[in-house]
C-alpha positions in Angstrom: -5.3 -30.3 18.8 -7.3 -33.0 17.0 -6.5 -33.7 13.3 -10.2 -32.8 12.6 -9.7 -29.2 14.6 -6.7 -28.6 12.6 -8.0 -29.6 9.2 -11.1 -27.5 9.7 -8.9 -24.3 10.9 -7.1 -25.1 7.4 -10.3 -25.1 5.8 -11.0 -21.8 7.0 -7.6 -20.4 5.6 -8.5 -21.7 1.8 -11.4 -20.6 1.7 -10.8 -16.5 3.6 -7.9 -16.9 1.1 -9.6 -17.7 -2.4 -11.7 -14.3 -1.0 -7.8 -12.2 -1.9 -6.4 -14.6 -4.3 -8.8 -15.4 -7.5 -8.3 -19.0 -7.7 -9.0 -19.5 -11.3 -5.4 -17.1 -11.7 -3.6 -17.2 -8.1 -3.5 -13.5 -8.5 -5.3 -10.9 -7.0 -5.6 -7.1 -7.4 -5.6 -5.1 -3.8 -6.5 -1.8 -3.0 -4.1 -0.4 -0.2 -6.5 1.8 1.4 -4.9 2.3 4.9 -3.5 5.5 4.3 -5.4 7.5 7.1 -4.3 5.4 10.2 -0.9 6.8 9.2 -1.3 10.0 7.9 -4.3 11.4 8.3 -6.5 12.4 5.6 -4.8 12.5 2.5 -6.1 13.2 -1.3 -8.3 10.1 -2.6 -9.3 9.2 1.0 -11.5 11.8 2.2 -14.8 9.7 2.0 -13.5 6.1 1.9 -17.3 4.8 1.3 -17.7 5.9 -2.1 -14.2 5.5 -3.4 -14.9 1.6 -1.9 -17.5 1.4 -4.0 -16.1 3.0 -7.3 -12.7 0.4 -6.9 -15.1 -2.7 -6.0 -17.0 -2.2 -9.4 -14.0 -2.1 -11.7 -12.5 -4.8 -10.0 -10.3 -4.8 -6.7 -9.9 -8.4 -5.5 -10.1 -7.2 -1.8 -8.7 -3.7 0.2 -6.4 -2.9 3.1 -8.3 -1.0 5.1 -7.8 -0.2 9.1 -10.4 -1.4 11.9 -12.0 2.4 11.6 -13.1 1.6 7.9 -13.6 -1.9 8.3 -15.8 -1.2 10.8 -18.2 2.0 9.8 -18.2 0.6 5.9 -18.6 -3.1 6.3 -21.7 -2.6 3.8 -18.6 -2.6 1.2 -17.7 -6.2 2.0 -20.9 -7.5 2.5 -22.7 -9.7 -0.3 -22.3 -12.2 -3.0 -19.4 -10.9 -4.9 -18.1 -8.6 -2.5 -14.0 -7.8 -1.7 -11.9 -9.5 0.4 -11.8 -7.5 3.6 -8.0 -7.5 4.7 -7.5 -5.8 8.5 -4.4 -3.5 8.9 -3.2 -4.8 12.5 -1.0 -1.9 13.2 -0.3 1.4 13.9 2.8 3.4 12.6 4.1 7.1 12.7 7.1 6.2 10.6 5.9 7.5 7.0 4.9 11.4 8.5 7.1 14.3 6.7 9.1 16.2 9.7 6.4 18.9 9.0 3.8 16.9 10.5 5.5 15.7 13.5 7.7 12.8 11.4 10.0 11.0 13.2 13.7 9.3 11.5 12.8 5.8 12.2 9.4 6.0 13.6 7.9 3.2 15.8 4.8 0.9 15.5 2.3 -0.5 17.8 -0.1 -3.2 17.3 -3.8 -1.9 17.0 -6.1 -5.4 16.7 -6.2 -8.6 17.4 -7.3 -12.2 15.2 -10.5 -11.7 17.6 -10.8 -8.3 16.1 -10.4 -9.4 12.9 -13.0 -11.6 13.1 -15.6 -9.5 14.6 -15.4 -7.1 12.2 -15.5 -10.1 9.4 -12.2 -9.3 7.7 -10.6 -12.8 5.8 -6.7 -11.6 6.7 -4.9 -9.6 9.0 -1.7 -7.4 7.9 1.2 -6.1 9.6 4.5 -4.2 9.2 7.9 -5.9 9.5 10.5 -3.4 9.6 14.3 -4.1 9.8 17.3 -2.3 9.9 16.4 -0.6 13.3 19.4 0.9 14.6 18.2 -0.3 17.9 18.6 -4.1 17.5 15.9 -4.6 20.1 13.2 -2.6 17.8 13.8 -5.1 14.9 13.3 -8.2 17.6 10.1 -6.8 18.7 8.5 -6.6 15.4 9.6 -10.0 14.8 7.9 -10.4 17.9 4.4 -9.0 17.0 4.5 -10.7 13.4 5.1 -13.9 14.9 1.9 -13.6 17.2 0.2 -12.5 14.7 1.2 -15.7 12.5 -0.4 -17.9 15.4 -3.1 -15.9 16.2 -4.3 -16.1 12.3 -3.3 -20.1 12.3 -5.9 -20.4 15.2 -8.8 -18.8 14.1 -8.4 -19.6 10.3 -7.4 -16.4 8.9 -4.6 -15.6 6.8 -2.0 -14.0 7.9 0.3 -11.1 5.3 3.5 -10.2 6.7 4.9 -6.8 4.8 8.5 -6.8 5.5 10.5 -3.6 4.8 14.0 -1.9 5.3 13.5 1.0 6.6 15.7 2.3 9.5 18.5 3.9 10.1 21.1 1.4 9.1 19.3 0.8 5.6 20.4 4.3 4.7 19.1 5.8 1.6 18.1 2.3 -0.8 15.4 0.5 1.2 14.6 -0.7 -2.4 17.7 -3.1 -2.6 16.6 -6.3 -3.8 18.9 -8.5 -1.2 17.5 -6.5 1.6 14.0 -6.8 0.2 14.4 -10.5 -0.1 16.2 -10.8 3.3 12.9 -9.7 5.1 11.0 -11.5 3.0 12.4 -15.0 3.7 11.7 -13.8 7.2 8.6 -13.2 6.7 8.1 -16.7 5.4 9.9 -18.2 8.3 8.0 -16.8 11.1 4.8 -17.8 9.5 3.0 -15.7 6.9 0.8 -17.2 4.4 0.9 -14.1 1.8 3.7 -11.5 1.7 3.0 -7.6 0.7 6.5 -6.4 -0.6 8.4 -3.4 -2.0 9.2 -3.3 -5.6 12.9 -3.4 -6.6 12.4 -1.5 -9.2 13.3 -3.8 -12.2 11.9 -7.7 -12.9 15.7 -9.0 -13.3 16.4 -8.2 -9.3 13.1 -8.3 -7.9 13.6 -12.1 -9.2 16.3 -12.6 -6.2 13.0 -11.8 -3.9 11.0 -13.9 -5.5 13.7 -16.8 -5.3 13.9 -16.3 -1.4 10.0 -16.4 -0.4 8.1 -19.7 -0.5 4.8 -17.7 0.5 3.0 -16.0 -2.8 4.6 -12.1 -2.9 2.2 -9.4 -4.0 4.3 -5.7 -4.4 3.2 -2.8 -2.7 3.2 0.5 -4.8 5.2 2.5 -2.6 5.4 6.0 -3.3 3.3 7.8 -5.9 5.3 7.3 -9.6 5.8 9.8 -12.1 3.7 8.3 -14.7 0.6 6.1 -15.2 3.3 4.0 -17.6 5.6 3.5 -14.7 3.0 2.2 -12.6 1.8 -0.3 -15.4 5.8 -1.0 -15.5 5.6 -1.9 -12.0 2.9 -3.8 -12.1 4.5 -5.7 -15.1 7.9 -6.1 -14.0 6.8 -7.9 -10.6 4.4 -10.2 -12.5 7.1 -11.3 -15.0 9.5 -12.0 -11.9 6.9 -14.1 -10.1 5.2 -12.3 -7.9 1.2 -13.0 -7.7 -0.5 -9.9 -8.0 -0.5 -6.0 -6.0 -1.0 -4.2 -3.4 -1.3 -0.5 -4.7 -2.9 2.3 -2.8 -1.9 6.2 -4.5 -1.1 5.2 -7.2 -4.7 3.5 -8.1 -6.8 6.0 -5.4 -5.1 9.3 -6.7 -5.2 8.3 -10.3 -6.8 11.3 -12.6 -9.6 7.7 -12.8 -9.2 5.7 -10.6 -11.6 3.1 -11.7 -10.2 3.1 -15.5 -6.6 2.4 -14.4 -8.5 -0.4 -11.6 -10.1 -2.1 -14.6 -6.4 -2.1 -16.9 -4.7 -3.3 -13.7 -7.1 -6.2 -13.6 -6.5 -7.0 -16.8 -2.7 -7.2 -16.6 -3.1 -9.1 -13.0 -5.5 -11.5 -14.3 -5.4 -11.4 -17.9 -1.4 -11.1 -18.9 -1.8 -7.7 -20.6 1.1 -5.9 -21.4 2.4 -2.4 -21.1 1.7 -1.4 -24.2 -1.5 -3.1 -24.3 -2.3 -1.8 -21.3 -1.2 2.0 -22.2 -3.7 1.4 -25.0 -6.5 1.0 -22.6 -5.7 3.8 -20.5 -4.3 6.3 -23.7 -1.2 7.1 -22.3 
């Protein structure tokens, strides 16, 4: 490849990526909004279009979304101003209870391609990367896909998120430990992502150690729904103060009693430096 091809695909990734990541903070403030290509309908998803909508005017940098959404609402991404559009490139039955046909470990299958991703307009693709299989040859073919994935993106210009997380069998009970958080993530890195979507460690003094191992920008995913609108914003906080660059939060935002208040205080600590008090202010909690 020329140097002029490759500086042009290049091109492509700083500018899909200023789309995610504001480039007046390096931060950016994503809506998780995949929920429903692994677990059906769930409460704050039932008509995606509106809810779009309601988190795009108080202030979501871009959304997760799967190819279904991307593709029936691309009105929500279109226009001066609009959200990143970020493509959710695979499929899992991992996070279903036992009720509802769960499995222990689960399996995942890719579901779109960089050529999809660009049909359907979307600036990045995501995808899983689970370890801790306690098949060894499961954790190798996720590395697998993600890798593909990495040079598929570094082709066509998009940007490429890894989320790497321990979650078989052999992680046991704490797939929040921050050394296995940052293994995956310095995988991650190595097999090519430009933006990483972690878990949380749960404290800013631990989550550091993940933040020290990744040399791609770390956004925290809001894993399962918290207790409290406080522990959210102490989330939130504690990844920012560590390093990290901004969120990925889906229930936590989208099952909110307001959703588009707590979108607009989130901004504000994301892009702003509030603080959890300051922010509790906002919200009066």
């Amino acid at each position: 490849m020329s140097t002029i091809q490759s500086s042009l695909l290049n091109a492509g990734k700083v500018i899909r990526q200023g789309r995610i990541l504001d480039p007046r903070t390096g931060r950016a403030a994503v809506i998780a909004f995949d929920h429903g290509v692994h677990l059906g309908q769930i409460p704050g998803v039932e008509n995606p279009g509106p809810m779009l909508d309601l988190l795009t005017e108080a202030g979501a940098d871009a959304f997760l979304v799967s190819p279904g959404v991307a593709r029936t609402y691309a009105s929500a991404f279109a226009g001066r101003g609009a959200p990143g559009l970020i493509l959710r490139a695979d499929w899992s039955n991992r996070w279903r209870e036992a009720d509802r046909l769960g499995y222990a470990e689960g399996r995942t299958r890719v579901i779109a391609t960089a050529e999809d991703a660009l049909r359907l307009g979307a600036d990045a693709m995501l995808m899983y990367f689970f370890i801790g299989y306690d098949d060894p040859a499961e954790e190798a073919d996720q590395a697998a896909d993600v890798a593909e994935m990495a040079r598929e993106c570094e082709a066509m210009g998009l940007v490429c998120i890894i989320e790497p997380m321990p979650r078989g069998l052999l992680v046991g009970d704490n797939p929040y430990r921050a050394d296995y958080i940052a293994l995956g993530a310095r995988m991650a890195c190595e097999l090519g992502a430009d933006l990483l979507k972690t878990d949380y460690s749960g404290d800013s003094e631990s989550f550091r150690q993940v933040i020290a191992a990744s040399f791609r920008p770390v956004l925290i995913a809001g894993g399962p729904k918290t207790g409290s609108l406080r522990e959210t914003l102490g989330m939130v906080r504690g990844a920012l103060d560590a390093g990290a660059q901004g969120m990925f939060i889906g229930r936590n935002v989208f099952q909110a009693p307001d959703p588009a208040r707590l979108m607009r205080v989130l901004r504000g600590m994301i892009h702003q430096d509030w603080s959890v008090d300051a922010a509790a202010a906002e919200l009066g909690v």
